[in-house]
Each structure stands twice: as structure tokens, then as C-alpha cells.
C-alpha positions as CSV (number, residue, x, y, z in Angstrom):
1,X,11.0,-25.4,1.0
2,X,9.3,-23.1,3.4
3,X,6.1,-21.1,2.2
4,X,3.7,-18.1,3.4
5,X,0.5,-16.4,2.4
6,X,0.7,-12.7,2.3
7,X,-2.5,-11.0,2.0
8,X,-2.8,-6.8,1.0
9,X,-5.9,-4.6,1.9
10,X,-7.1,-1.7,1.8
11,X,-10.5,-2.3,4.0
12,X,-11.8,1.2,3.3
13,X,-12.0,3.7,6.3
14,X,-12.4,1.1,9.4
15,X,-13.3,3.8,11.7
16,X,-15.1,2.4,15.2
17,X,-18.5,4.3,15.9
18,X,-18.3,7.7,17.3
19,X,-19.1,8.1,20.6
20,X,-22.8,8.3,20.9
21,X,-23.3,7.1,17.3
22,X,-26.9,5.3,16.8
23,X,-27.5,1.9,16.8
24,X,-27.9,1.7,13.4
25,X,-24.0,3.2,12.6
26,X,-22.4,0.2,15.5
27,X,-24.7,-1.8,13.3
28,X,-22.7,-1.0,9.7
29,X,-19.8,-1.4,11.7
30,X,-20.4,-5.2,12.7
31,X,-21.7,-6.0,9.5
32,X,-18.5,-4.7,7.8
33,X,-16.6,-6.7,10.6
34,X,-17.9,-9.8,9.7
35,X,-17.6,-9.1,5.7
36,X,-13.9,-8.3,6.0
37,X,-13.0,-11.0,8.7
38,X,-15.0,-13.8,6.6
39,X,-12.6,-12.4,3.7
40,X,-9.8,-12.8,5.2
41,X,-10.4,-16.1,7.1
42,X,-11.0,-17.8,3.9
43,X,-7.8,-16.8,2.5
44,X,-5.8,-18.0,5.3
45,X,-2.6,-15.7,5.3
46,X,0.6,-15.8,7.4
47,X,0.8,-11.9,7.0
48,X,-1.8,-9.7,6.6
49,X,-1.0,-5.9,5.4
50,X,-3.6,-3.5,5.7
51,X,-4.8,0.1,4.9
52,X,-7.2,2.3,5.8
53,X,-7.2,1.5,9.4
54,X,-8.7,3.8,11.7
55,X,-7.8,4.8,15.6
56,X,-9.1,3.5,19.1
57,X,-8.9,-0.1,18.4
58,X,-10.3,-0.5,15.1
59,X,-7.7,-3.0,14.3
60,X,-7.8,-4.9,17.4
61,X,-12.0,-5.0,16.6
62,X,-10.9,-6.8,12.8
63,X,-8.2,-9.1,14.6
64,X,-10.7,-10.1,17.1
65,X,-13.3,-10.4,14.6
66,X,-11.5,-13.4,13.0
67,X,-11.6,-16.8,13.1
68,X,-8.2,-18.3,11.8
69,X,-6.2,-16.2,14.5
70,X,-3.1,-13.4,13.8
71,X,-2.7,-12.7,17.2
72,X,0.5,-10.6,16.1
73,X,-0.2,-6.8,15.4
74,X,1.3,-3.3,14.6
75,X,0.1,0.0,13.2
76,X,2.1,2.8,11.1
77,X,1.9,6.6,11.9
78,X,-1.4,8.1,11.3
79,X,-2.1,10.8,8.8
80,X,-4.7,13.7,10.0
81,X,-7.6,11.6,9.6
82,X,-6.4,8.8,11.5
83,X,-6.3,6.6,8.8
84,X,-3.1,4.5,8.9
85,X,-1.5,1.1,8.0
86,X,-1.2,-2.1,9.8
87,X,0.3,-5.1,9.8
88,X,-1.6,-8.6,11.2
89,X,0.5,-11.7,11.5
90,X,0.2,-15.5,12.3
91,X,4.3,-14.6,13.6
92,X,5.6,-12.4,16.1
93,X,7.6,-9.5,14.5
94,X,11.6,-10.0,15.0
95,X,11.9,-6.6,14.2
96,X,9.8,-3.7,13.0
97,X,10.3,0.3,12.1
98,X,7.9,3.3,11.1
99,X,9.0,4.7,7.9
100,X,7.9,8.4,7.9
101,X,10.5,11.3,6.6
102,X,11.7,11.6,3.3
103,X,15.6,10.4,2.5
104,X,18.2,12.6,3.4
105,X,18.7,13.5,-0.8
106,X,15.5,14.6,-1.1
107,X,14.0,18.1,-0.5
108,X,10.5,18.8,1.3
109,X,8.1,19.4,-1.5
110,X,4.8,21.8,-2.1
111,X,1.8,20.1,-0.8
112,X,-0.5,22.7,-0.5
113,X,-0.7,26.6,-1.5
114,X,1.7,29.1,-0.4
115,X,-1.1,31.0,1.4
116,X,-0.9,28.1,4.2
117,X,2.5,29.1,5.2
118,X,2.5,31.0,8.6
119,X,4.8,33.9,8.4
120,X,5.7,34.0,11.6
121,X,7.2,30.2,11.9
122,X,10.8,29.1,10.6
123,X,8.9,26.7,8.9
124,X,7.3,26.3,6.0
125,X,3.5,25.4,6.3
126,X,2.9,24.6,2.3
127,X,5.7,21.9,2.0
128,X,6.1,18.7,3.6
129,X,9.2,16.4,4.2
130,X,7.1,13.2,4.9
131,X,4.9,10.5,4.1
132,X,0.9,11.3,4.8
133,X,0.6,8.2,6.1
134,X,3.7,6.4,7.3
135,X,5.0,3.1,6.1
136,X,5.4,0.4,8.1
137,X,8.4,-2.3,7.9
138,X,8.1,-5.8,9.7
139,X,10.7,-8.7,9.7
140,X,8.9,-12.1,10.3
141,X,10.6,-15.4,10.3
142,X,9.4,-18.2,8.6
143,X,10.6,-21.8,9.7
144,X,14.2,-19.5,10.0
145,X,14.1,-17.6,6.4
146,X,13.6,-13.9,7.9
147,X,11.0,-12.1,5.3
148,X,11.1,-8.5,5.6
149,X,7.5,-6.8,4.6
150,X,7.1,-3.1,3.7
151,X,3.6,-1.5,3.8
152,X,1.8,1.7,2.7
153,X,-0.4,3.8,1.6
154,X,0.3,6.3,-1.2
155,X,-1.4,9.8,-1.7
156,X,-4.7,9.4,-3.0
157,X,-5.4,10.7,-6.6
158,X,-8.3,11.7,-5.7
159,X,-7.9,15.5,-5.6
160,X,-8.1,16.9,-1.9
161,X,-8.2,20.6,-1.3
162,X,-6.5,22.6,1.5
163,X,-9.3,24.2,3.9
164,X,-8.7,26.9,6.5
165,X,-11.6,28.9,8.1
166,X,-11.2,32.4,7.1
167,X,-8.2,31.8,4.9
168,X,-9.5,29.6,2.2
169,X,-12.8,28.5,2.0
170,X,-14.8,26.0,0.2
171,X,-15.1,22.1,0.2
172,X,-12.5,19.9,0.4
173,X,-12.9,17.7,-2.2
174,X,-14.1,20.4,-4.8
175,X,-11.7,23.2,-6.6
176,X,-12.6,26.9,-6.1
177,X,-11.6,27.4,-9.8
178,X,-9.4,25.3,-12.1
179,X,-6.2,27.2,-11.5
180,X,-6.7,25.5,-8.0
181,X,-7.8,22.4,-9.4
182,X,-4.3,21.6,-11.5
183,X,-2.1,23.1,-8.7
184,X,-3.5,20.5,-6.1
185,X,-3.5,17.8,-8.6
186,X,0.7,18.6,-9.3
187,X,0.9,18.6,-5.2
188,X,-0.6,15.3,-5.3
189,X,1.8,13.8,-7.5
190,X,4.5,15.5,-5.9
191,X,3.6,13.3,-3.0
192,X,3.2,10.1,-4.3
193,X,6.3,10.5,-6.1
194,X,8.5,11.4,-2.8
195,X,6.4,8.6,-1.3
196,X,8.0,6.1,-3.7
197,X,11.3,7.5,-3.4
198,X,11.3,7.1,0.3
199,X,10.2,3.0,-0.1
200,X,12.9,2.6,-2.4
201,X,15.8,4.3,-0.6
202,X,15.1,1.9,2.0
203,X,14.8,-0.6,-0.2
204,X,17.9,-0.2,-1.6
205,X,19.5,0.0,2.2
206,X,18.4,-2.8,2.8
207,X,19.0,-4.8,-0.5
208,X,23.0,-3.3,-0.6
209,X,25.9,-5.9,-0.2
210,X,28.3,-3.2,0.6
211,X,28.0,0.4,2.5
212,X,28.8,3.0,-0.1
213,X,28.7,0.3,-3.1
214,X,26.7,1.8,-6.3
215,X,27.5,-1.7,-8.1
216,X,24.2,-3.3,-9.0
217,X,26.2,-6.3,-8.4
218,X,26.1,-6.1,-4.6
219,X,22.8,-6.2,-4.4
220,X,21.5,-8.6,-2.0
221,X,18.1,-9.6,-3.7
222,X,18.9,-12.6,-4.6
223,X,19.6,-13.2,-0.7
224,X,17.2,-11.3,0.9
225,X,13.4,-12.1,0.8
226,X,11.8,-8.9,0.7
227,X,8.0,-7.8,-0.4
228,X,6.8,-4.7,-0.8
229,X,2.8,-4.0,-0.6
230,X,0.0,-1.6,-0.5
231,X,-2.5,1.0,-1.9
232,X,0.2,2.7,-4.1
233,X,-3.2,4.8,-5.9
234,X,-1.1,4.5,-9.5
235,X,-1.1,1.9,-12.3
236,X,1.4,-0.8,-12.8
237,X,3.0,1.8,-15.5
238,X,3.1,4.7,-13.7
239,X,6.5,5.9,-12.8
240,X,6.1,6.3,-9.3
241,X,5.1,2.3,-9.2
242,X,8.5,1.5,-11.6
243,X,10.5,3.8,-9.1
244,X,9.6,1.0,-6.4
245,X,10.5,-1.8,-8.6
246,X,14.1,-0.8,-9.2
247,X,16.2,-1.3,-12.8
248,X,14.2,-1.7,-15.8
249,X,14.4,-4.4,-18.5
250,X,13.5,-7.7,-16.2
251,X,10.4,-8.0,-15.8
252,X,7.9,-10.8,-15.9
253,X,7.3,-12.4,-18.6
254,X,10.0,-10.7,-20.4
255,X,12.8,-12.7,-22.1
256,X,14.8,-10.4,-19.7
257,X,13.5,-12.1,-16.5
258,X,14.4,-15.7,-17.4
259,X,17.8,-14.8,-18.5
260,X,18.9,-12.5,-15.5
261,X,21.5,-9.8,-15.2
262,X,23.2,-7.7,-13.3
263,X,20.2,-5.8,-11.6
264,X,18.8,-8.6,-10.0
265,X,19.9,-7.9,-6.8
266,X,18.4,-5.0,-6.3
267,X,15.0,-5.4,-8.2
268,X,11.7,-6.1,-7.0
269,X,9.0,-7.8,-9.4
270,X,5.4,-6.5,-9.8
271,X,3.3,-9.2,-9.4
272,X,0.5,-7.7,-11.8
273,X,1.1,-10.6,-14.2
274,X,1.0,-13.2,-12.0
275,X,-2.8,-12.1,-11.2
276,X,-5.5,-14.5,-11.5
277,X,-3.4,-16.6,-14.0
278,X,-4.3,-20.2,-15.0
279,X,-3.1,-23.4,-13.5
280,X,-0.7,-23.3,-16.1
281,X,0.4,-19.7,-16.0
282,X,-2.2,-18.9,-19.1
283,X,-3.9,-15.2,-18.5
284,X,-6.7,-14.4,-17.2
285,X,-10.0,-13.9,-19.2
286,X,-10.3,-10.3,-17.9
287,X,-7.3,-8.4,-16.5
288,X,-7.3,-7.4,-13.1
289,X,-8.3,-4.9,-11.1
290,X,-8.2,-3.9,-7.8
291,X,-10.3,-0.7,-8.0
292,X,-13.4,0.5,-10.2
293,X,-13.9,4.2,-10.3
294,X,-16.4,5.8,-12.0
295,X,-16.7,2.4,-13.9
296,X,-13.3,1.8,-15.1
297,X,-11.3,-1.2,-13.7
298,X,-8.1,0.4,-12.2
299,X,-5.3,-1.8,-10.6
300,X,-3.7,0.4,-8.2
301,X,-3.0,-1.6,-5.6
302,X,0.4,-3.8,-5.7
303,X,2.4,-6.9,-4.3
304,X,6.1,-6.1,-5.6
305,X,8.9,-8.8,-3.8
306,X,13.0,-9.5,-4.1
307,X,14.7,-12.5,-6.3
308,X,14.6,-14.4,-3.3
309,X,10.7,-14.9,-3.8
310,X,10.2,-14.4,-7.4
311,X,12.7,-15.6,-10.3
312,X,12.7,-18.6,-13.3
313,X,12.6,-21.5,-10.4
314,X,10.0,-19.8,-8.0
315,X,6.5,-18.3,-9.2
316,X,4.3,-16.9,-7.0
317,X,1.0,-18.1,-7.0
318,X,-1.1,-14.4,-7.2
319,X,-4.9,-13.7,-6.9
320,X,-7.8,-10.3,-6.2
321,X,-10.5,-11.5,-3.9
322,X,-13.3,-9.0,-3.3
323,X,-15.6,-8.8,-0.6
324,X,-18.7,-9.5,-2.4
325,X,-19.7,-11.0,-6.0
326,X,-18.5,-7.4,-7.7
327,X,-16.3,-4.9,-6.8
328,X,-18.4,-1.6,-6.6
329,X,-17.4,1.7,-8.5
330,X,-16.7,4.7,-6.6
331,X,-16.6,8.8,-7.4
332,X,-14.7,11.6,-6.0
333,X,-17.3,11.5,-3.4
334,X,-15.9,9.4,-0.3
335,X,-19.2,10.2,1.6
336,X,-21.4,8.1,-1.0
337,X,-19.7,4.9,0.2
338,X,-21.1,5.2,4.0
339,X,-23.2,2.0,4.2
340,X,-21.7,-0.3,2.4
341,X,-20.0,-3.2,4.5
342,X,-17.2,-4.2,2.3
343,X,-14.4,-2.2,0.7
344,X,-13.8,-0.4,-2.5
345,X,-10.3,-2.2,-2.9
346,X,-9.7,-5.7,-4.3
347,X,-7.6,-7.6,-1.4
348,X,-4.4,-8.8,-3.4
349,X,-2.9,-12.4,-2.0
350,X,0.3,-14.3,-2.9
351,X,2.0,-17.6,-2.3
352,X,5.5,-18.0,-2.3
353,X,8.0,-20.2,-1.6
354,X,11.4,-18.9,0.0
């Protein structure tokens, strides 16, 4: 039986110095470097999905950085900030594809306030039709079992304000008023629930047995091995994370799961159980997180995968690994987090067995 280690995470804004920056930023910057890299060397994965990566070679600096090499790599479609997802690998890709505009059945929605939209364009500046930051899709093969990997990185919850000079002032991540303040949070979830929609159309292409078939039954999950992963910013609950994982009333741990139905074949399994479990499958002592903001443990980051990898005969083996001895809590305030040289974000990693 062939095996792989996937590893998911978000390194937190790995931006290369500025040009002219002081000694003491390219400093930070090596010492978060070697933090991440001796992270991820110890885990040892076959596929390495990433987020938060920044431009100009900022993920060729981490690949070079290591010491067990992934000399395989690819980067999704930036959002304004540059910040995008990646994909390292200890394979060459067999195939890959950028994942960007929303499906065909789903309408642009409002992502800002109407005062954005430019009059004098055909198009319509407060609504978006795509992903902030694309998702990315890579097929490795692994001793011959393809494995097709999705990555992204969902709209932050964090509230972020539209800013214009001389059309709305103010600072980005601070509300005018609290009419603002709910209207930007609805456009955030708008979002993050298109965001999820997109990931699970393809899904769903990619999981049906027939062209046009709605029959759960012709799903090709059980076939397919197919993982989904990434910074999804919502709980395990939240309905944007059970949009991704496909019909209801299978999942783990559930008497559901071990006995199987007809939605198997489209389904993808949360591995949020499987996290930090015993030897013999007992829970851990503390449930996980992958996040702690403003003190509060928050597991918002995700490993979801097909039948093929996860069902009654084959459990993953699932685990967070931070970056230091705690994971650090963070505010609304991204700029408080400047010199620290590991991430905000647990790293998720999972074994399985195809």
C-alpha cells in the first residue's frame, strides 16, 4: 500500500525584505526562514500546501531554506497584497490549474460599498466574481496512485475596510461607524461562502462518474484520491466548511461513517477528529487548535480528503505542529505580529495510505 505525508500552512505573511530594508528586517526574515524550514524538515512531507506566501521569490527563499528537499513548486493567483498559495512537493506535478472565478451558477456578490462602483465603467466596482486569493489544484502521483490536492485560502474574518483617498477615508482595519462595521462583516461572509462554493463545484467535477449525472451514486470518491486543504478562516461547523465536505450524515466517528451509503462518492471527511488522537484512536487531552485569537483556541484551518484516503479500512494518522512551544494569540491588529519569526497558524499534517 502506497503512502504520503501532506503537510498544510499558513506561514503568516512571508514577504522578502523591501528593497533598502535595514539589516535588522533581512535579519527577521532569516530567522523566520530557518523557524519554518526546521518545521517543516522535521515533519518530512511528500506535499507541502502553503499560505500566506508573498512575491519575488519568497517561496523559492523557504524551498531553498530546507533541508529534506521539494524541489517541485507552484504558486496560485495573488490577491492585492501579494499574498498567495503554494504548493511544495517531493513529486513533479502531472497536472496543475489555478482556480479563480466563481462557478458558472453563481452570481458576483457585494464585496465592498456601493460608493466604490465607478459610474462610468460597465462594470460593477462593489461586486466580485472571484476568489481573493486563488486556489490552486495539483495532481501528483504516488508510486502510480494519482492524488489530486486542492489548496486555499479563504477570506479572512478579520473585518477589512474598503479605503479610497478622497472617497472614503479612514483605516482599514477600523469601521467608520457600526453601520459600516456589520455591512463589511456580511461582505466578508459573502466571500467566504462563494469561496467554498467554488472548491466544491470543482470538487464535485471532478468526483462525478457521469457528465450531467445528479445520482450521488456516480460519485467517484471512492476511486479518486482527492484532499482538500488550507486556511478556510471558519470552524469545523461553520457552513461554509460543511459546504466543502459534501452530503451530511457520515462523518467521523459517526455510526454513519462505518456503515456507508450512497453519498460516499462524493464526500470529503474533515479530519478535525482525527487531530492529535492517541495511538489507539482515544482523544486528545485538549482539543485542537490551529489558531488563538485574542486568547481563544480556534481551529480554522482544515485537511478534508475523498473515500479513497479516509473510510472504516484506512485512517489517517492526523497531527498540529507549531513553530514554537505555544501558539501565540493574535488581535485585529496584523501589524502587532511584525517580529515574531514563526506563524500565527498551527501547520496541520496527515498520513494516509491510498
Amino acid at each position: 500500500m502506497a503512502s504520503f505525508t501532506l503537510m498544510c500552512w499558513n506561514v503568516e505573511n512571508l514577504f522578502l525584505p523591501e528593497a533598502g530594508a535595514s539589516e535588522q528586517v533581512h535579519a527577521r526574515f532569516q530567522a523566520k526562514l530557518a523557524t519554518l524550514a526546521a518545521v517543516i524538515d522535521s515533519q518530512r512531507p511528500d506535499v507541502l500546501a502553503l499560505q500566506e506566501i508573498g512575491p519575488d521569490g519568497a517561496l523559492q527563499a523557504l524551498q531553498g531554506a530546507l533541508t529534506n528537499p521539494l524541489p517541485h513548486a507552484i504558486e496560485g493567483k495573488p490577491d492585492g497584497r501579494g499574498i498567495r498559495v503554494a504548493v511544495l512537493s517531493r513529486h513533479p506535478f502531472s497536472t496543475s490549474r489555478s482556480i479563480v472565478a466563481f462557478p458558472e451558477m453563481i452570481f458576483p456578490v457585494q464585496a465592498r460599498d456601493p460608493v466604490f462602483d465607478d459610474p462610468a465603467t460597465p462594470a460593477d466596482e462593489s461586486l466580485t466574481a472571484s476568489l481573493g486569493r486563488g486556489a490552486l489544484e495539483v495532481v501528483v502521483e504516488i508510486e502510480g496512485h494519482p492524488v489530486r490536492i486542492i489548496t486555499a485560502h479563504f477570506k479572512s474574518k478579520l473585518i477589512s475596510y474598503a479605503r479610497q483617498k478622497g472617497l472614503v477615508e479612514g483605516s482599514q482595519f477600523a469601521p467608520n461607524d457600526e453601520n459600516e462595521r456589520y455591512r463589511y462583516a456580511a461582505y466578508g461572509l459573502y466571500r467566504r461562502t462563494t469561496e467554498a462554493l467554488t472548491l466544491r463545484d470543482r470538487v464535485n467535477q471532478i468526483l462525478s462518474g457521469c457528465a450531467g449525472s445528479s445520482d450521488p451514486e456516480e460519485g467517484l470518491g471512492r476511486q479518486k484520491a482527492v484532499v482538500v486543504c488550507g486556511d478556510l478562516n471558519d470552524a469545523t461547523d461553520a457552513a461554509t466548511t460543511q459546504i466543502l465536505q459534501g452530503p451530511s450524515g457520515s462523518e467521523l466517528g459517526t455510526e454513519g461513517f462505518r456503515r456507508g451509503d450512497r453519498g460516499d462518492g462524493y464526500r470529503l471527511w474533515n479530519l478535525a477528529p482525527l487531530l492529535n488522537a492517541g495511538p489507539n484512536g482515544e482523544p486528545p487531552s485538549e482539543a485542537p487548535f490551529s489558531r488563538r485569537f485574542q486568547g481563544r483556541g480556534e481551529l480554522i484551518d482544515h485537511i478534508l480528503a475523498s473515500h479513497r484516503l479516509v473510510n472504516p479500512g484506512n485512517i489517517p494518522v492526523a497531527r498540529t505542529v507549531l513553530a514554537g512551544d505555544h501558539l501565540p494569540s493574535v488581535s485585529e491588529s496584523p501589524s502587532d505580529r511584525v517580529v515574531d519569526p514563526g506563524s500565527d497558524h498551527a501547520a496541520l499534517v496527515a498520513e494516509f495510505e491510498i
